[in-house]
ZAZA-170691 format. One record per residue: x, y, z of N, C-alpha, C, O in turn; residue number from 1. Coordinates in steps of 0.2 Angstrom, whole numbers. Example, Ala and Ser with C-alpha at 12.3 -4.5 7.8 and 13.67 -1.06 7.14 Angstrom:
<<66 -28 39> <62 -22 39> <66 -16 39> <71 -17 42> 1> <<64 -11 35> <68 -5 36> <64 0 39> <67 6 40> 2> 
This chain:
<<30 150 -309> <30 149 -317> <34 143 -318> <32 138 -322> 1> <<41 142 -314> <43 136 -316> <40 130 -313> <43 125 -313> 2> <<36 130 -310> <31 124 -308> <26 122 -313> <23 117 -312> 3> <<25 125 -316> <19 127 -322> <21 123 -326> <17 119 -329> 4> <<27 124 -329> <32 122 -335> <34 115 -333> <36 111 -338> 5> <<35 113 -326> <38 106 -324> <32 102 -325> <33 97 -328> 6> <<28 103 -323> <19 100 -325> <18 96 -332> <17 90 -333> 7> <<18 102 -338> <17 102 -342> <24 97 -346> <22 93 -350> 8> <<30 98 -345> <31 94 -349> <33 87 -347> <36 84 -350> 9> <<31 85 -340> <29 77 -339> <25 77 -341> <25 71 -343> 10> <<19 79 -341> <14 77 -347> <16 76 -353> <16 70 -355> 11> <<18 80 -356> <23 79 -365> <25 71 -365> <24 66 -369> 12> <<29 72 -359> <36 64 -359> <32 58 -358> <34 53 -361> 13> <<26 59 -354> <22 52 -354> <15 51 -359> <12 46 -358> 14> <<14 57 -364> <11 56 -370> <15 52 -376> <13 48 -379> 15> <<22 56 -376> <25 51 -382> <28 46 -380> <31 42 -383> 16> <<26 45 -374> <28 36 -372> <22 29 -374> <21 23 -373> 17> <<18 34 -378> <13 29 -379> <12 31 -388> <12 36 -392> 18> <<11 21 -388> <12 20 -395> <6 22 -398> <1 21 -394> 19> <<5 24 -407> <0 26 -408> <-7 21 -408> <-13 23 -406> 20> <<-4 13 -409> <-8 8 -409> <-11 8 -401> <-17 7 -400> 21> <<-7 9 -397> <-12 8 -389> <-16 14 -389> <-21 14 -385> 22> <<-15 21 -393> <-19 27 -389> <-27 23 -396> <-33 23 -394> 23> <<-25 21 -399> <-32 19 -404> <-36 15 -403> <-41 15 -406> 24> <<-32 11 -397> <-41 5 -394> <-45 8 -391> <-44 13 -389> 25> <<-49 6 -390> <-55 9 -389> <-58 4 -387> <-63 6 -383> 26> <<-57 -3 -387> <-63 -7 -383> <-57 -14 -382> <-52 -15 -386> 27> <<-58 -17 -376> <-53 -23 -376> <-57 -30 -379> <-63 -31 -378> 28> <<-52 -36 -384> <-55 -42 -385> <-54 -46 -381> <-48 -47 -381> 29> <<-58 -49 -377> <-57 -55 -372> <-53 -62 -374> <-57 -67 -372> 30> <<-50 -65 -376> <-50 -72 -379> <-56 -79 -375> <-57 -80 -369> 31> <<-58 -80 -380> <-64 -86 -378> <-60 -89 -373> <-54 -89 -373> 32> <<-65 -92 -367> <-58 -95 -361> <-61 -104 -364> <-65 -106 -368> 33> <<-57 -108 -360> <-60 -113 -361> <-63 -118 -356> <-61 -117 -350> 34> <<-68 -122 -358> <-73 -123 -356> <-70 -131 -353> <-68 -136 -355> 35> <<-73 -130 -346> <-70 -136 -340> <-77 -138 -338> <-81 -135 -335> 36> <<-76 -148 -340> <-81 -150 -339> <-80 -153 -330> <-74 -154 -327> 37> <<-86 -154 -326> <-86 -154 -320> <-84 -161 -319> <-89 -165 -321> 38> <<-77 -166 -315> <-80 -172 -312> <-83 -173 -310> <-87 -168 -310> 39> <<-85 -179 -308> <-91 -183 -303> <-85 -183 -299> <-79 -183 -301> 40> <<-88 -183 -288> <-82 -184 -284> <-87 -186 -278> <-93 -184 -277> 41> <<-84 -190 -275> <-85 -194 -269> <-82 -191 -262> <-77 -193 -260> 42> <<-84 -187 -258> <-85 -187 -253> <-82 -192 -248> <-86 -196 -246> 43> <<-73 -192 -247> <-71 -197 -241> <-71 -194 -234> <-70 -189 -232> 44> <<-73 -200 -231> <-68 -195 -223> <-61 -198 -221> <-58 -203 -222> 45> <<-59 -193 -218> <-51 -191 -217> <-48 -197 -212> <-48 -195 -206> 46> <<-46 -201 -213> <-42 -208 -209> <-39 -202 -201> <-40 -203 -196> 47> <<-35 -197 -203> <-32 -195 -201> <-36 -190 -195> <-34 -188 -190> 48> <<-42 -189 -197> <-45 -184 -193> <-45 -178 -192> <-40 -176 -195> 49> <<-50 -174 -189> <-49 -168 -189> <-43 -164 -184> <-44 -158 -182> 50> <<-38 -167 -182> <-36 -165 -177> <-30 -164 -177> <-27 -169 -176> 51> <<-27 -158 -176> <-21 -156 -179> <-14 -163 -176> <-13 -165 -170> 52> <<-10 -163 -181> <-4 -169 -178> <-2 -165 -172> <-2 -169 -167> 53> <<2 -158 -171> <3 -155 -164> <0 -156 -157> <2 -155 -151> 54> <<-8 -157 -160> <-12 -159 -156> <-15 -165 -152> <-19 -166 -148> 55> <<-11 -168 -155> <-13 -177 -153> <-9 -178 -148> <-4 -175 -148> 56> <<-12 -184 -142> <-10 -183 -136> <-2 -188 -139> <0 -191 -144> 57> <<0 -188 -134> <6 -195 -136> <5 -200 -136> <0 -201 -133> 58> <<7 -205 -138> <4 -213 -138> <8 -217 -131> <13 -215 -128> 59> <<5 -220 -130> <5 -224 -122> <11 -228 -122> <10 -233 -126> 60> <<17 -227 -119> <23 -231 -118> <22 -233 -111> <19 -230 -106> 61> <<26 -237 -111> <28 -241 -105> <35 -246 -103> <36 -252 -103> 62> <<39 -242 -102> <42 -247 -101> <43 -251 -96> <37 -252 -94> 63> <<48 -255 -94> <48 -260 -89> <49 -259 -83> <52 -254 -84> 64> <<49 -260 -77> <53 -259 -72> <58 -264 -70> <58 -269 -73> 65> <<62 -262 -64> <65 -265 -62> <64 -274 -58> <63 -274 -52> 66> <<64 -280 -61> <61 -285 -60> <64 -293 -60> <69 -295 -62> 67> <<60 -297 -57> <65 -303 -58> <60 -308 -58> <55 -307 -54> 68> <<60 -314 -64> <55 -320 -65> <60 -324 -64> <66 -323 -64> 69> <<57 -330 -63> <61 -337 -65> <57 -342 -64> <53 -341 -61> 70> <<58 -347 -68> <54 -354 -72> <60 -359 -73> <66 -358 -74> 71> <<56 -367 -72> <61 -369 -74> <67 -369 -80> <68 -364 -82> 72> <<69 -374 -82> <72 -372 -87> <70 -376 -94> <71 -382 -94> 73> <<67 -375 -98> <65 -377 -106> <67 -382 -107> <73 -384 -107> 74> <<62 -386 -108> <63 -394 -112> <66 -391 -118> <68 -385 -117> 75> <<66 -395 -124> <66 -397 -130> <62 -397 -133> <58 -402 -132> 76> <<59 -391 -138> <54 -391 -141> <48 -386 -135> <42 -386 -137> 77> <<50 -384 -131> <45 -379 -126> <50 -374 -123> <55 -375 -121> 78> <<46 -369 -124> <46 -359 -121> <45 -360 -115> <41 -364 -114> 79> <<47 -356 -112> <43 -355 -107> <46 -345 -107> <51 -343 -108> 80> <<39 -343 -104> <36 -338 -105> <37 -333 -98> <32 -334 -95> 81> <<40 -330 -96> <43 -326 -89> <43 -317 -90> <47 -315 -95> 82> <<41 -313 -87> <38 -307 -87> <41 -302 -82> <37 -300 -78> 83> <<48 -300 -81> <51 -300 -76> <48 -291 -77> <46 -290 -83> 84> <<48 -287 -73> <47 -280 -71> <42 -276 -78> <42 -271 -81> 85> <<35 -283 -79> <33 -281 -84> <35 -283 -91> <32 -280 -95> 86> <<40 -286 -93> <42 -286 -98> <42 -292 -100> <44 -297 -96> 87> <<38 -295 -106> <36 -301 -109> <44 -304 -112> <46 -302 -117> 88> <<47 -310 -108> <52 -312 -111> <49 -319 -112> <44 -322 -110> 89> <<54 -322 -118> <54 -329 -120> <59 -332 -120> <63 -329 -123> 90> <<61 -339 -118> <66 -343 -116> <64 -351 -120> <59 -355 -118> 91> <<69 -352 -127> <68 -359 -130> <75 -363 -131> <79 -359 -134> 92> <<76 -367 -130> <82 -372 -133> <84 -371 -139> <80 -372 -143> 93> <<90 -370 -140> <91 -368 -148> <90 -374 -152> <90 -379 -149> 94> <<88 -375 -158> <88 -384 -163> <94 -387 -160> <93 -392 -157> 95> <<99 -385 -161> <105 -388 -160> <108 -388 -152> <113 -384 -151> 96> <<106 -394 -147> <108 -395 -142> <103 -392 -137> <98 -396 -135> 97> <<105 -385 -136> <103 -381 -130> <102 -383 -123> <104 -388 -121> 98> <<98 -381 -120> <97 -381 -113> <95 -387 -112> <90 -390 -115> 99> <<100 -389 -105> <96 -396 -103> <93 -395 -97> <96 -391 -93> 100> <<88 -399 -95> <81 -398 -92> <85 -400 -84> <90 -404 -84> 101> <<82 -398 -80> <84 -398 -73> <86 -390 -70> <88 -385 -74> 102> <<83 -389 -63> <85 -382 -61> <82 -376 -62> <76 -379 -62> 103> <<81 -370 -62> <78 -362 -64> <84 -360 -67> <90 -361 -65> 104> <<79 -356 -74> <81 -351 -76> <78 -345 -73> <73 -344 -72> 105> <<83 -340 -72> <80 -331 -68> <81 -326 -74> <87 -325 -76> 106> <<76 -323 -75> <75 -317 -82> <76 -311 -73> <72 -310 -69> 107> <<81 -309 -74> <79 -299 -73> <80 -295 -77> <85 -295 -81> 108> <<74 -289 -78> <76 -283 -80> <78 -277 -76> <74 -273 -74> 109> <<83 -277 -76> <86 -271 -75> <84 -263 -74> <85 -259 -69> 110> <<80 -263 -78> <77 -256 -78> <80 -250 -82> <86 -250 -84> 111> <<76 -244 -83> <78 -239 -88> <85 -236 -86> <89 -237 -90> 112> <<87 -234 -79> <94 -231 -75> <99 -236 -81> <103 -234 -85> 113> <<96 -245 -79> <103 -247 -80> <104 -246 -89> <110 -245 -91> 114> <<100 -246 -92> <99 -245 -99> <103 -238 -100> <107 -238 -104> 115> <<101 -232 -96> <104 -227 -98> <113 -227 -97> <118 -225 -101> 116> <<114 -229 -90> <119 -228 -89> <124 -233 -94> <130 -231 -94> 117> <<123 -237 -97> <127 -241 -105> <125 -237 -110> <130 -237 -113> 118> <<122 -234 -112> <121 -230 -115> <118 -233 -119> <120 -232 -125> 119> <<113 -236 -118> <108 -239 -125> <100 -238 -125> <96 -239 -120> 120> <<98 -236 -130> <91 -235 -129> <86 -240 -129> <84 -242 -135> 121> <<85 -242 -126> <81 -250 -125> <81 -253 -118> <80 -248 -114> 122> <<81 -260 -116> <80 -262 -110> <88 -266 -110> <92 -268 -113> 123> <<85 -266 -102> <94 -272 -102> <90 -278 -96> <86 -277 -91> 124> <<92 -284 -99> <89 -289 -95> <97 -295 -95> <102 -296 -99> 125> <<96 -297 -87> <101 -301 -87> <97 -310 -86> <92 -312 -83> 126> <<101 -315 -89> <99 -320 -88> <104 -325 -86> <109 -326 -90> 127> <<101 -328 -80> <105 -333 -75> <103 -341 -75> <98 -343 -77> 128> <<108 -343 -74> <105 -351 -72> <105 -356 -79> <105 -362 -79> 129> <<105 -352 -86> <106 -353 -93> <113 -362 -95> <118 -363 -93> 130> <<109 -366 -97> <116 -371 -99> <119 -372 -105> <123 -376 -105> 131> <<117 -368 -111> <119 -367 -115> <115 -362 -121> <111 -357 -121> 132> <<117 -365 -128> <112 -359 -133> <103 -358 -133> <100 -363 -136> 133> <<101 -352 -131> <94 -354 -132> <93 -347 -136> <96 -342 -136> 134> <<86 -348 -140> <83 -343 -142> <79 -337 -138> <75 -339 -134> 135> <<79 -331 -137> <79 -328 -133> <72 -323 -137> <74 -320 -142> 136> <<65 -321 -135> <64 -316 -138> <62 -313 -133> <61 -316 -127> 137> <<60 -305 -134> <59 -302 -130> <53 -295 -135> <55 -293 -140> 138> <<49 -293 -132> <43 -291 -133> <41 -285 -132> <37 -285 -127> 139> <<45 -278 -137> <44 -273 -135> <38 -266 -137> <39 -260 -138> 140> <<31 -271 -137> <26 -267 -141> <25 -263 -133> <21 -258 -135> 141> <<25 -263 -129> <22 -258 -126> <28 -252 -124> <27 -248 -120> 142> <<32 -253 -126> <37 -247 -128> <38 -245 -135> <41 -240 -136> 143> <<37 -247 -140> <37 -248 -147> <36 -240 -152> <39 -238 -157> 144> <<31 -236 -148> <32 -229 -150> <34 -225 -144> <30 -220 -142> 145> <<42 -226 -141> <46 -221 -136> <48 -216 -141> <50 -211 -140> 146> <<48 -217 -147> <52 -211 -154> <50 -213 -158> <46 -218 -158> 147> <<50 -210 -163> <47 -210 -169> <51 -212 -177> <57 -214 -175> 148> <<50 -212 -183> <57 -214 -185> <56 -222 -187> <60 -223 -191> 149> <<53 -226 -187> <51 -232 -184> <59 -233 -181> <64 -234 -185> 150> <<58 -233 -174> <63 -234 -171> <63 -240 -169> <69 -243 -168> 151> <<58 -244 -167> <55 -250 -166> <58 -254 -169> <62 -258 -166> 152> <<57 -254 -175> <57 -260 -181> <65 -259 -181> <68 -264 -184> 153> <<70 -254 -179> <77 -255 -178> <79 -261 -171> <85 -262 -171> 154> <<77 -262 -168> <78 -264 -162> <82 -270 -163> <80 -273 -168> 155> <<88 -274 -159> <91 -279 -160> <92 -280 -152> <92 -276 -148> 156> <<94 -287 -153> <96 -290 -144> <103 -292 -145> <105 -297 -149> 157> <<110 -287 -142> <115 -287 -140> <118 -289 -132> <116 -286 -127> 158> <<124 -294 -133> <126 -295 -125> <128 -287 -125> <128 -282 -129> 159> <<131 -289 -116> <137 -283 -113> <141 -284 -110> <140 -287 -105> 160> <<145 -282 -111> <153 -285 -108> <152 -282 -103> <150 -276 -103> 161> <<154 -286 -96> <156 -285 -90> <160 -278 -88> <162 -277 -82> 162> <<161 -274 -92> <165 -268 -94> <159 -262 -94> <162 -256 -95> 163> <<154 -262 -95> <148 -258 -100> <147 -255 -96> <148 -249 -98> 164> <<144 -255 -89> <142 -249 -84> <149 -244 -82> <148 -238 -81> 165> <<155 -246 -82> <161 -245 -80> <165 -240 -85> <168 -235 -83> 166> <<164 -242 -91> <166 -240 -95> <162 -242 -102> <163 -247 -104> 167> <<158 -237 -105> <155 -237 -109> <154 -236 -117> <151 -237 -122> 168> <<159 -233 -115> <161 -227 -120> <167 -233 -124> <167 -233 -131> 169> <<172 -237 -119> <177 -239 -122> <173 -244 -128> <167 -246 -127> 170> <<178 -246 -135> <175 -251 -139> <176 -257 -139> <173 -260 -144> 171> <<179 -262 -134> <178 -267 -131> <171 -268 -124> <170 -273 -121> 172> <<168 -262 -124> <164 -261 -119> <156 -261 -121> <151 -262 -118> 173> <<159 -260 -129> <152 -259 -131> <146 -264 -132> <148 -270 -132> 174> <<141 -263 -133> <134 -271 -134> <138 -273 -141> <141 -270 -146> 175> <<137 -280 -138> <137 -284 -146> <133 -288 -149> <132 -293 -146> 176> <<130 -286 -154> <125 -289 -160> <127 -296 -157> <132 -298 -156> 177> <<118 -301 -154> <119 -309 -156> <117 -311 -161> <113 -307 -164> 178> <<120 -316 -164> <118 -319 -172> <111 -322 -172> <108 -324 -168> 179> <<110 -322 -178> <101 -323 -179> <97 -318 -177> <91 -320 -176> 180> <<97 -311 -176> <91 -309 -173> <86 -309 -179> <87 -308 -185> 181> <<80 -309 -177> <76 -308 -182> <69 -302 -177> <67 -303 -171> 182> <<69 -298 -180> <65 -292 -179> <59 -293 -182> <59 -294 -188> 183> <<50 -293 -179> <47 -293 -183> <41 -284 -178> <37 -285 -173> 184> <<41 -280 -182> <39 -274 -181> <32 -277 -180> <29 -276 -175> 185> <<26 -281 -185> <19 -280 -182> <18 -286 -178> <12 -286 -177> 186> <<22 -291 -174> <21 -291 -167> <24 -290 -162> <23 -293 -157> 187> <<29 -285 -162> <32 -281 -157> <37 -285 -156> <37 -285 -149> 188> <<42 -291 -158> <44 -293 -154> <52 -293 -157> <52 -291 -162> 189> <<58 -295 -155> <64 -296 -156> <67 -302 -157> <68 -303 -151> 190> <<70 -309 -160> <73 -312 -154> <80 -313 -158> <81 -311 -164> 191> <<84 -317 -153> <91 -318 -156> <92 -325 -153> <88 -327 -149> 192> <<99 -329 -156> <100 -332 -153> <106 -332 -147> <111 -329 -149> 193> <<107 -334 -140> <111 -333 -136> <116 -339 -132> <113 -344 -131> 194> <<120 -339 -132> <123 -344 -126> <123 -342 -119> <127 -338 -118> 195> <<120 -343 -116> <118 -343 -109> <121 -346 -102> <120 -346 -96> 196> <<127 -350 -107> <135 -353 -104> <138 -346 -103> <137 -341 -107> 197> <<141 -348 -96> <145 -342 -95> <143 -336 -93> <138 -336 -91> 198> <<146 -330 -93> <144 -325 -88> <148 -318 -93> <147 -317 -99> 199> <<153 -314 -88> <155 -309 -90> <149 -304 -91> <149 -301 -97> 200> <<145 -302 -87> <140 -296 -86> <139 -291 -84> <140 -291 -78> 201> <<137 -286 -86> <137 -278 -82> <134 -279 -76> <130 -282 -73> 202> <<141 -276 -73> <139 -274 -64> <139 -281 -60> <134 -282 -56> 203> <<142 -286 -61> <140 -292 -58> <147 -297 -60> <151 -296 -64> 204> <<147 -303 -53> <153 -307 -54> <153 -310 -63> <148 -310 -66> 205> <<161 -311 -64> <163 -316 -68> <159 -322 -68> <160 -325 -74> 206> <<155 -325 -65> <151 -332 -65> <143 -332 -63> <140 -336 -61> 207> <<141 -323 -67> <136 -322 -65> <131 -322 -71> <132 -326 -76> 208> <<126 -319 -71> <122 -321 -79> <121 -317 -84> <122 -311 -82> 209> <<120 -319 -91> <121 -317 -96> <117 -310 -95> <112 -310 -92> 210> <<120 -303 -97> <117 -298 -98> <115 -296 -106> <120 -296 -110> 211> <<110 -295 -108> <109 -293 -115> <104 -287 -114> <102 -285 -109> 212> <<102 -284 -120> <99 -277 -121> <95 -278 -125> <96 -284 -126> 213> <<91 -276 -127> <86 -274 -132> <84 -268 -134> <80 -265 -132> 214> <<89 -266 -141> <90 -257 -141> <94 -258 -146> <97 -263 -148> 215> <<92 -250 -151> <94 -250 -157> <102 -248 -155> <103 -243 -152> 216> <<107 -253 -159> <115 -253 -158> <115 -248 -164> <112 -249 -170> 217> <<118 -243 -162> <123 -237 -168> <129 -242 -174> <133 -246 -172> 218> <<127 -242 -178> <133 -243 -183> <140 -243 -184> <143 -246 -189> 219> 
């Protein structure tokens, strides 16, 4: 009996919860919807492809190996062009003075270990035999996508003090920005300018050759 009675008056409690006006409709009115005229549309294909970004292979780097060019030493108004362990270097006389003609100039690259162990992400090349300020560029499109980020387009060419494999950490040890560089990201290349008098370079005598990097220096 008391089950009969709990029945019944939840029924009661959820009849008078409704208002007279909702028990009296009887049919629902739609409001007119509104009327969407169709564009015209063009069919593009996707630049990007079908093909998921996760799934794209990596792009092909290369760094340099370990290596050694030498050439004579640049007139006045002429480059010469030296490729040490793979890696496209350029060597110019700066406007003012530079290099005078007689002797070999020697481009090495170093290789990735010595880059790591300075602690820069880039290449380290040392250059020998130099008589004064030249323009120096250096040509990093076949590493240019190692990171993403455009990391590239950050790259500058810094000496290294004689201190840098040894102590890397210290801030007299660290790469230093050469003046001039100029960055240009769609031909992969870097350059700065350098004084190639003089020495003080990683892992090597006081009277040995300019050491410089190619790697984005932290701020």
């Amino acid at each position: 009996m008391a089950r009969g009675v709990t029945v019944v008056t939840s029924a009661a409690l959820l009849a008078g919860l409704l208002s007279a006006e909702a028990l009296a409709v009887t049919r629902l009115a739609l409001p007119s919807l509104q009327k969407i005229r169709p564009v015209p549309v063009t069919e593009v294909e996707s630049r990007a492809g079908d093909t998921p970004l996760r799934d794209r292979p990596a792009p092909d780097v290369t760094w340099p190996s370990p290596g050694t060019a030498e050439a004579t030493h640049p007139r006045p108004g002429e480059r010469k062009r030296l490729k040490p362990g793979g890696l496209p270097v350029e060597v110019a006389p700066a406007a003012s003075g530079g290099t005078s003609p007689g002797g070999n100039i020697v481009v090495e690259a170093l290789g990735r270990k010595a880059a790591e162990a300075v602690g820069v992400d880039g290449v380290v090349l040392a250059i020998e035999g130099g008589r004064g300020a030249a323009d120096v560029k250096v040509d990093y499109s076949a590493f240019q996508d190692a990171y993403g980020g455009g990391w590239a387009s950050r790259l500058t060419l810094a000496e290294l003090p004689a201190c840098a494999l040894t102590t890397p950490d210290e801030a007299a040890c660290r790469p230093r920005p050469l003046d001039g560089v100029r960055n240009n990201p769609e031909e992969g290349t870097v350059t700065a300018r350098a004084d190639l008098r003089g020495s003080a370079p990683a892992a090597r005598e006081e009277d040995g050759p300019r050491t410089l990097s190619a790697a984005r220096i932290p701020v």
